[in-house]
N, C-alpha and C positions, 0 to 999 in steps of 0.2 A: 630641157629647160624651156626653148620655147611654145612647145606644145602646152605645159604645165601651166604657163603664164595663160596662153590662150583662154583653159580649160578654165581656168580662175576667173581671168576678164569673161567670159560666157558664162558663169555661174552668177558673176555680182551683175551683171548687165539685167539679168533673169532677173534676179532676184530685184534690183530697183525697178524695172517693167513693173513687177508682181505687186510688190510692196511689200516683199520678206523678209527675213534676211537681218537678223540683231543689227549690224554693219550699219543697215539704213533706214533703221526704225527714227521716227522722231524722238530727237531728247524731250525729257523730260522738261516742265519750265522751272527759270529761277522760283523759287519761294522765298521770301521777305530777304534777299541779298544772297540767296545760300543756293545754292547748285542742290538738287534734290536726287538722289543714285537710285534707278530702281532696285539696283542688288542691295539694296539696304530692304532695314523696315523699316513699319509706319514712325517706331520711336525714333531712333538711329536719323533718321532724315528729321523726323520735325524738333528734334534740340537743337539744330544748326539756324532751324527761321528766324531773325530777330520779330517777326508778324508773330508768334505763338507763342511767347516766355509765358503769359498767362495761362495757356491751355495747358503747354509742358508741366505747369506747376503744379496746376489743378489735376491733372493723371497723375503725377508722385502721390500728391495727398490722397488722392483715391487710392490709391495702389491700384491703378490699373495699368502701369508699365509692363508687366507682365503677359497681361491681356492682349497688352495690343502688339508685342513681338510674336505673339504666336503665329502658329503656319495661316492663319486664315482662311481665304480669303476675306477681305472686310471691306467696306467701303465706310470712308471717312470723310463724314461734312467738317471742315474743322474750322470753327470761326475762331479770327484776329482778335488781337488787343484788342482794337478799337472796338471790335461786336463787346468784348465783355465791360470797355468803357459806358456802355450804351448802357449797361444796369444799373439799378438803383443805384446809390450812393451805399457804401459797405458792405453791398451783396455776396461779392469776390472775397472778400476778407473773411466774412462770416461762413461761403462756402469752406475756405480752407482751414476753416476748426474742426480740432480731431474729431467732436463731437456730430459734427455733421455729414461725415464721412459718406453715410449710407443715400444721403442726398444728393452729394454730391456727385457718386458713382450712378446716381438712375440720370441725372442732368447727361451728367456723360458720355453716357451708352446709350443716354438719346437724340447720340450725331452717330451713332455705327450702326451699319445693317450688314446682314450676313450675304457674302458674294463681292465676285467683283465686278461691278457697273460702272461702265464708262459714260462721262458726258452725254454723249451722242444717242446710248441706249437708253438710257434715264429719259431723253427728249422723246426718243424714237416713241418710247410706251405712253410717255403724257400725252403728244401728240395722235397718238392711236387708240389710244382710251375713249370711252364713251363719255367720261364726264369733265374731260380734257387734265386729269389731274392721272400720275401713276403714283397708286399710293403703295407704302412701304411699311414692313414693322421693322425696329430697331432692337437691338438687344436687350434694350430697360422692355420692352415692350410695350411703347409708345408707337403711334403713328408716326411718322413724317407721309408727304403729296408732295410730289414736284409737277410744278406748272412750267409751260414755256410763255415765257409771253414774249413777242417780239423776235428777237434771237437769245434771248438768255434765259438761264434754269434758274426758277426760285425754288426754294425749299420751305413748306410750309409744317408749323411744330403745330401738336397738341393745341397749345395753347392760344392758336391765332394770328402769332406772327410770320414773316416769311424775310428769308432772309435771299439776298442772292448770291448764286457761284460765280464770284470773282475770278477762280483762276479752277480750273476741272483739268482733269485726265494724270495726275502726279501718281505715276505708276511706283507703286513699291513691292517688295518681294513678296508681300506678306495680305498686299491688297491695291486700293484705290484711294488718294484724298482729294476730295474737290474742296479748295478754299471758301467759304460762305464768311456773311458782314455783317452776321447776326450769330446771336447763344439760341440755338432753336432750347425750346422748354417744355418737359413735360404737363398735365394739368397736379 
C-alpha cells in the first residue's frame, strides 16, 4: 500500500513538473454561465451558453447539427448574441427562413476550419508570417486571417471585418471553439 501511494504521488508529481497528465490539465473556461466539458462536443457544450442561443439556432436551421457533432477535428470561431445584434436590423430573422437555408449554411461554415488550432498556434503562425496575418480556409471556402495585435487574436472575414477572440482554447471532443464579438461574413 505504501509503496503504491508512493508510486502514485511520483507519477502525478511527474506528470504536474511536465505538464501531462488529464488530472492536471487546465479546465476549460466558463462560456456565457455554463461550465464547457471537453468530453462533450462542439453542439452538446454550446446549447448550455446563454452567449449562443442565436448561433444554436442558426445551426438547427442550417441543419448543421450534425456537422458539427462529427469526429472532426474543427476549429470554431463562434460569435455571441451580441456579434449577431451588431447586424442590420432583421438580418437574423431573414437568415432563419427556410428559404435561405443555403445562405445561411456558407455564413456558417465561414466561422469552421478544418484542424484543431489552439489560441497560442493561431498567434504563434500570425506572428511568424511574413505579412503578420495567418491566413485560413474554412469549410464554405471563404478566407478568414488572424492578426495579433497587442496581445489578442482578431479574426478577419472576407468581407473586411474583424472580429476579436474574447475567450480561446474551449477544448471539445470533436475540436476547438475560440469565442469571437463579430458574425465574420462571407463576400
Amino acid at each position: 500500500m505504501k509503496t503504491t501511494f508512493l508510486t502514485t504521488a511520483k507519477a502525478a508529481a511527474a506528470a504536474l513538473l511536465l505538464g501531462t497528465g488529464a488530472a492536471f490539465a487546465a479546465e476549460n473556461p466558463m462560456v456565457g454561465g455554463a461550465p464547457m466539458f471537453a468530453e462533450r462536443n462542439i453542439v452538446e457544450n454550446a446549447v448550455n451558453s446563454e452567449d449562443h442561443t442565436t448561433l444554436v439556432a442558426a445551426v438547427q436551421a442550417a441543419e448543421l447539427v450534425d456537422a458539427l457533432q462529427g469526429p472532426g477535428p474543427m476549429t470554431v470561431f463562434a460569435p455571441v448574441n451580441a456579434a449577431f445584434d451588431m447586424l442590420p436590423e432583421g438580418t437574423v430573422e431573414t437568415l432563419l427562413e427556410p428559404e435561405n437555408q443555403g445562405m445561411l449554411q456558407r455564413i456558417l461554415t465561414s466561422h469552421v476550419v478544418a484542424g484543431n488550432l489552439s489560441g497560442a498556434e493561431i498567434m504563434r503562425r500570425a506572428r511568424n508570417s511574413s505579412d503578420g496575418f495567418f491566413h485560413m480556409e474554412t469549410l464554405s471556402g471563404a478566407p478568414l486571417s488572424a492578426q495579433v495585435r497587442g496581445n489578442s487574436l482578431w479574426i478577419h472575414d472576407q468581407s473586411g471585418n474583424a472580429g476579436r477572440v474574447t475567450i480561446s482554447d474551449v477544448n471539445q471532443s470533436n475540436g476547438v471553439i475560440h469565442v469571437v464579438n463579430r458574425v465574420l461574413l462571407p463576400r
